[in-house]
VOLUMSE-156819 format. One record per residue: residue in one letter; x, y, z of N, C-alpha, C, CB in turn. Coordinates in steps of 0.2 Angstrom, whole numbers, plus 5000, padded with zeros to 4 digits. Atoms other than C-alpha are relative to their C-alpha. Glycine has a CB too. Example, Ala and Ser with C-alpha at 12.3 -4.5 7.8 and 13.67 -1.06 7.14 Angstrom:
<rs>
A500449945000506249785039500450065000499550005006
S499649944999506849955036499650055003500250024993
</rs>
This chain:
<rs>
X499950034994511654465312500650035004500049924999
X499349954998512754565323500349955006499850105003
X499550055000514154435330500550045008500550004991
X499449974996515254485346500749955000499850025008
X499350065001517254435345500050005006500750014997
X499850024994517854335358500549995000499949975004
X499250034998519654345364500249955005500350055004
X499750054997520554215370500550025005500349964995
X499349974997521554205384500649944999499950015007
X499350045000523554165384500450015006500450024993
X499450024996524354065397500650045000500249944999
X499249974998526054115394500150024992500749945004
X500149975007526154245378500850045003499250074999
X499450005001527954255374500350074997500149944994
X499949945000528454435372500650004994500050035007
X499449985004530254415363500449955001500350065001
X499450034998531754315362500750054999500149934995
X499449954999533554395369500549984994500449995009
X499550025004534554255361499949924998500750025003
X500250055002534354095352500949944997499350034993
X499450035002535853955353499949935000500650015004
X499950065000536453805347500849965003499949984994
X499250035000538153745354500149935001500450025007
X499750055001539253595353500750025004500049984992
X499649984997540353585368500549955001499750025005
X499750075000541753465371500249985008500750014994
X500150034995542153375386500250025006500149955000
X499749994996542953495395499850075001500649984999
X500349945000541853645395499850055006499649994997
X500249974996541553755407499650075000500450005003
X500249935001540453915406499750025009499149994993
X499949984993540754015424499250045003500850085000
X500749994996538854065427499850094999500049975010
X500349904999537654245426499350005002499850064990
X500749994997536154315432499650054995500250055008
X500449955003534854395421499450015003500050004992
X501049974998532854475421499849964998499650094998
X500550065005532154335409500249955002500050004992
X499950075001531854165406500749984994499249974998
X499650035003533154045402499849935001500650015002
X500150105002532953855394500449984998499449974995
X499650045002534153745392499949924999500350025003
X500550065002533553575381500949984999499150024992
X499650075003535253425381499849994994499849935005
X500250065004534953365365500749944998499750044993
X499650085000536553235366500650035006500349984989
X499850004997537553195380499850025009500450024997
X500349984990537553255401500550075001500349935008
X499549944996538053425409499849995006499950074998
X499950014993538253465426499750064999500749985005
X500249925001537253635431499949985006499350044995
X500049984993537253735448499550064998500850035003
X500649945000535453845451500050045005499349985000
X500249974992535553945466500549975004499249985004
X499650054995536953845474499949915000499850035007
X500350085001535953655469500349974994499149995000
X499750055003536753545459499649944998500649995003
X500550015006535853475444500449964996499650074996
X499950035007536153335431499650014993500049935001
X500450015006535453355416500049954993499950064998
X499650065003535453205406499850044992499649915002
X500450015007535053185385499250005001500249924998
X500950004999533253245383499750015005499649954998
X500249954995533153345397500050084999500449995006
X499949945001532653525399500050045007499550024995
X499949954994533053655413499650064999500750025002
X500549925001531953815415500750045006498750005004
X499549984996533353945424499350095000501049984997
X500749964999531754075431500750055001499449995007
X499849945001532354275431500550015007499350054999
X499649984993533854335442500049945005499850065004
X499750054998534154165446500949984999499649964998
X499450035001536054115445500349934999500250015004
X500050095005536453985434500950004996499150004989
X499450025005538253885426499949934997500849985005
X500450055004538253765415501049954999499450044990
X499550025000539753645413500049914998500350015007
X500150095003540353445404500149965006500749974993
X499650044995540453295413500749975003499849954999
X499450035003542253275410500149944997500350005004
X499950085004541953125401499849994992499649935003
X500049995003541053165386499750094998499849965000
X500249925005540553315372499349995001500250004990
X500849975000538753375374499750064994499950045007
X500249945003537553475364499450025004500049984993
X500749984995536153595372499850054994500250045009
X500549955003534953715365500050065003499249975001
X499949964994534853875374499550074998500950015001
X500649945004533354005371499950055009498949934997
X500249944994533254175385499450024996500750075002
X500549965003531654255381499750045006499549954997
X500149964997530554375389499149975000500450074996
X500850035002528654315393499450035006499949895003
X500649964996526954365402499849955000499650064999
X500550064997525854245413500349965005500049944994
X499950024992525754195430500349924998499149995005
X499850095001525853995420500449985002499949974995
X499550045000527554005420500249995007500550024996
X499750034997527853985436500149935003500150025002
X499950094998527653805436500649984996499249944998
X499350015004529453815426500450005006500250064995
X499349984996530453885441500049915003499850075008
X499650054997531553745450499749944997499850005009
X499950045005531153625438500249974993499849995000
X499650035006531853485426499649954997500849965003
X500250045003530953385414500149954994499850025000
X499550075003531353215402499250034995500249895006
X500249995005530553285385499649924992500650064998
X500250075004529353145374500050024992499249975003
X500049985006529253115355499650074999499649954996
X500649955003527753255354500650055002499250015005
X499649914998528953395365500749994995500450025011
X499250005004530753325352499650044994500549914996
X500149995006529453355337500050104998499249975000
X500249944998528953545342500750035001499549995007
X499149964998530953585349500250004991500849915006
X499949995007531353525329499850024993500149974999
X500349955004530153635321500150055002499549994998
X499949934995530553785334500850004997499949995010
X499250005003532553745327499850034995500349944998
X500250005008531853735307499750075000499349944997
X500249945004531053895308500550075003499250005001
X499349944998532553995319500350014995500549985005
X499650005005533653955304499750024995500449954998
X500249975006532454025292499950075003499349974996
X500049934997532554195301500550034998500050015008
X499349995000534054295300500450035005500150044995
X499550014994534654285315500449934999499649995009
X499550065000536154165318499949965006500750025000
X500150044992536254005330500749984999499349935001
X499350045003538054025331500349965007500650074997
X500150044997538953895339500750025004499949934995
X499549964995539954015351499850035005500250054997
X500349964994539754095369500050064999500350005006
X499949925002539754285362499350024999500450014993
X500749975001538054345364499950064995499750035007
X500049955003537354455351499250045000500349994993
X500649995002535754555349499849954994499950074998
X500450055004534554465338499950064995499449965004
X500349985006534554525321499549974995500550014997
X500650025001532654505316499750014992499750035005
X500349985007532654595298500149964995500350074997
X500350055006532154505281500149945002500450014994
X499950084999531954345289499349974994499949975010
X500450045004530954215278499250015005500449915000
X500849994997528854265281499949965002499550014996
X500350034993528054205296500749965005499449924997
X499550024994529754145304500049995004500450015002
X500049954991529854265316499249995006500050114998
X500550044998527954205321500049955001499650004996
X500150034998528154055322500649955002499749994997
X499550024995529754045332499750015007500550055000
X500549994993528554115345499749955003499550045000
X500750045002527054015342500449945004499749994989
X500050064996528153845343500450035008500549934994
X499750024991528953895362499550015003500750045004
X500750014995527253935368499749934998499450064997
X500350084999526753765361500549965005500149954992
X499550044998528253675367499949995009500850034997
X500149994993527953755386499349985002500250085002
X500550034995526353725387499849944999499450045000
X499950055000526453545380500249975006500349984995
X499750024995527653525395499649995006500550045001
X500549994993526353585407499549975000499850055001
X500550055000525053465401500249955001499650004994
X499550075001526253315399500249985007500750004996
X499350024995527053355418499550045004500950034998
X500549974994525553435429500149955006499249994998
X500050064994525853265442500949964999499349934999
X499450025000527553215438500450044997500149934998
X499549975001528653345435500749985005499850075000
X499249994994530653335443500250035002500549975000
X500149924996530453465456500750005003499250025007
X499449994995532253505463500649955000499750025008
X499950084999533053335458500950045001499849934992
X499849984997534653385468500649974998499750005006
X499450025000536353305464500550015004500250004995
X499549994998537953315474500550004995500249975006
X499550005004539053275460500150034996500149964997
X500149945005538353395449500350065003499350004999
X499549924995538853525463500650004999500050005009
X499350024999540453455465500350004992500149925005
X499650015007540953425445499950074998499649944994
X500249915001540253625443500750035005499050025005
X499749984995541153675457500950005000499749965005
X499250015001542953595452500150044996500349934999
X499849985006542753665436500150075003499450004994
X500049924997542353845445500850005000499550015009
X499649984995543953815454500550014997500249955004
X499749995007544853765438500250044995499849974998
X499949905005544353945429500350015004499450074999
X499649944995544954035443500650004999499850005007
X499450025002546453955442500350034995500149955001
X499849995006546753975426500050084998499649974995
X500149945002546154155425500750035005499150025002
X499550004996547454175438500850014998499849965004
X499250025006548954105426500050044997500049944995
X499949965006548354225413500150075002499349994994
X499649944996548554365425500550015002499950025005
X499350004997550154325431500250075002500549984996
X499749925001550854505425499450054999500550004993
X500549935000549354595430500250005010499049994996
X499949974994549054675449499149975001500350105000
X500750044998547154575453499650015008500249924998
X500450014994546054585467499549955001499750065002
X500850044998544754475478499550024994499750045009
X500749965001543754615471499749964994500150084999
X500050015009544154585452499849944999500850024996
X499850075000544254395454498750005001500849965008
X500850014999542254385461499650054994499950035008
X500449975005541454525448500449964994500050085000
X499850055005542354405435499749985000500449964999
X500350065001541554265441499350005004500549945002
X500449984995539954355448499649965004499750044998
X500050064993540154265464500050045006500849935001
X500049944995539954335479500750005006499250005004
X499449994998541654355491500149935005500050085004
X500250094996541054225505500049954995499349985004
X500150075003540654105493500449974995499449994997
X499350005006542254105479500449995006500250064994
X499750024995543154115496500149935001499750035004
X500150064997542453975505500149944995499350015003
X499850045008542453855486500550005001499950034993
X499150015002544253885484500249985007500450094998
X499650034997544853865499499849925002500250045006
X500250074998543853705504500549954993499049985000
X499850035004544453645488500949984997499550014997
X499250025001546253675487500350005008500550064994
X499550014992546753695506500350084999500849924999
X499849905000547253885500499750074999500350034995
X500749944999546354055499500450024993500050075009
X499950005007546354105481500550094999499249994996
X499349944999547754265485500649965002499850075007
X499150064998549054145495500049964991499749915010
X500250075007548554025477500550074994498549984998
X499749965004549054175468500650025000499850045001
X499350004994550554225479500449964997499949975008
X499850045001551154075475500249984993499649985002
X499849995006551054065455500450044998499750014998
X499349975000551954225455500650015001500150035002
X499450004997553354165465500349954997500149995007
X499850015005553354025453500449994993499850005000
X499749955003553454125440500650044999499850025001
X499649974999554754215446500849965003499850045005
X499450054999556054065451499949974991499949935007
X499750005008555754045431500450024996499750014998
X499449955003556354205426500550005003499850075001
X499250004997557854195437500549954998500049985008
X499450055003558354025430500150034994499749904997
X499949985007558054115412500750075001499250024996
X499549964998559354235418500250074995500549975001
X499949935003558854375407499750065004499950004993
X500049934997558154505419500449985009499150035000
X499750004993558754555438499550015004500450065002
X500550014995557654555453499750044999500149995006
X500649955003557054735449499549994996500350054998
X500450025007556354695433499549965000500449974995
X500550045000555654535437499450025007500349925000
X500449994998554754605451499750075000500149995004
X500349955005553954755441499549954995500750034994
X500250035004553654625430499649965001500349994996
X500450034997552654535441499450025005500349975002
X500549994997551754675448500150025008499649964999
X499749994993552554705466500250085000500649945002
X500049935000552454875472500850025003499450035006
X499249994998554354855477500549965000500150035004
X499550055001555954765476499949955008500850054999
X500050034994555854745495499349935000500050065005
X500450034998554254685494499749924996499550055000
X500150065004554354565481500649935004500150034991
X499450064993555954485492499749985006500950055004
X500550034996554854455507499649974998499750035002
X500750055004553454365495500649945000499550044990
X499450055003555054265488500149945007500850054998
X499750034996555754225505499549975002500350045005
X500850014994553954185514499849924997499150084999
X500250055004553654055500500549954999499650024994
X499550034999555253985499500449975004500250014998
X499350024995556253985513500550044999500349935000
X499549955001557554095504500150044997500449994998
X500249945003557954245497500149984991500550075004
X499950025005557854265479500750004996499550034997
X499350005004559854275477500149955002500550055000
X499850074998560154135486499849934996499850005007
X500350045006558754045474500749994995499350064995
X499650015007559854095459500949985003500050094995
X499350034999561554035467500049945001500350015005
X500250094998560653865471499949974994499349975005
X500150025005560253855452500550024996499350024998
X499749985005561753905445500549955000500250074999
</rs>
């Protein structure tokens, strides 16, 4: 009896995973945002973050999951009140299906925790790591425990298309937050700053500052100044000169030195920055502090 096979078809056929994480973040976390070519899911499993997709501002509570579609721009950041823990899976897929992922957020039931905690069980029998760091690594896939690597796949194609049977009429398409923007957003402000402190004694630009935090010029601009009242070069300006009425109380270099040592392309020019932000020059500083 001669038999013909029949292929099946597959929705969404999971081609690879980039990188497979578990973190544990504490309340004051801030990760500054990227852009990549694949999918990104991000599954809460205890506490709330705040997440910015495109500029929209997103909560994502406990037992919520985010899909962040290809060369989309995505941060992820704590409430400032508590520690969180998320999931975090990039992969690579084929199938028109997924795009019923883009711009949506969904509240995961017993059936999709079951499926997430046997898609865990069998990552850790692979020999890849789910380490509990932002340091991306390739995925080391050799001698993992037989059928792992199979059925790492297997469950996220279950898990996604469970979502899409469960949430065909009530998915939460774009659920929009302002606080989320705004708690994202302070944090943004907050790196920069900081990144800013830890430059002190470097020479930095607009430029450098935006491919850091790949933002684009208007819009780290416009952020920063709405939010401190300064343009993040004057904000800079500012620290240096700081800085530099420090070193003067500590009285072990001379104006040369510390303006060298702060990066100023000349003595003069660093006494003009001095003057412009103080009101005086920097000897007169050190006469008022001695």
């Amino acid at each position: 009896m001669g038999l013909e096979l029949k292929t099946f078809k597959k929705d969404i056929d999971i081609l690879g995973l980039y990188t497979f994480y578990y973190f544990e973040h504490s309340k004051d976390f801030y990760f500054t945002g990227e852009r990549h070519n694949f999918w990104e899911m991000v599954y809460v499993d205890s506490g709330e973050i705040s997440v910015i997709a495109d500029n929209a501002g997103y909560i994502i509570k406990q037992g919520d999951v985010i899909f962040h579609k290809p060369m989309e721009f995505h941060t992820l950041a704590s409430n400032k009140k508590d520690p969180h823990n998320v999931m975090v899976i990039t992969f690579s897929v084929k199938g028109e299906a997924m795009k019923f992922f883009e711009n949506k957020i969904f509240t995961v039931d017993s059936q999709h925790k079951k499926i997430l905690s046997l898609l865990l069980e069998e990552a850790q029998k692979t020999s890849f790591s789910i380490p509990n760091n932002l340091y991306k690594k390739l995925l080391d896939i050799k001698n993992s425990e037989i059928g792992s690597q199979q059925l790492v796949i297997s469950y996220l194609e279950q898990f996604l298309i469970a979502l899409m049977r469960s949430n065909q009429n009530n998915e939460r398409n774009g659920r929009i937050s302002r606080y989320a923007k705004k708690n994202a957003e302070n944090a943004l402000v907050d790196s920069i700053e900081k990144y800013l402190l830890d430059n002190i004694y470097e020479r930095i630009s607009l430029k450098d500052i935006c491919e850091k935090f790949n933002l684009s010029k208007s819009y780290i601009c416009h952020l920063f100044k709405e939010a401190t009242g300064k343009s993040i070069i004057d904000c800079y300006i500012n620290f240096k000169i700081a800085e530099a009425k420090k070193l003067i109380r500590q009285g072990n270099l001379n104006f040369t030195q510390i303006s060298e040592k702060l990066c100023y392309t000349s003595i003069h020019h660093f006494t003009r920055s001095f003057k412009n932000i103080t009101g005086i020059s920097p000897s007169s500083y050190e006469k008022s502090v001695k």
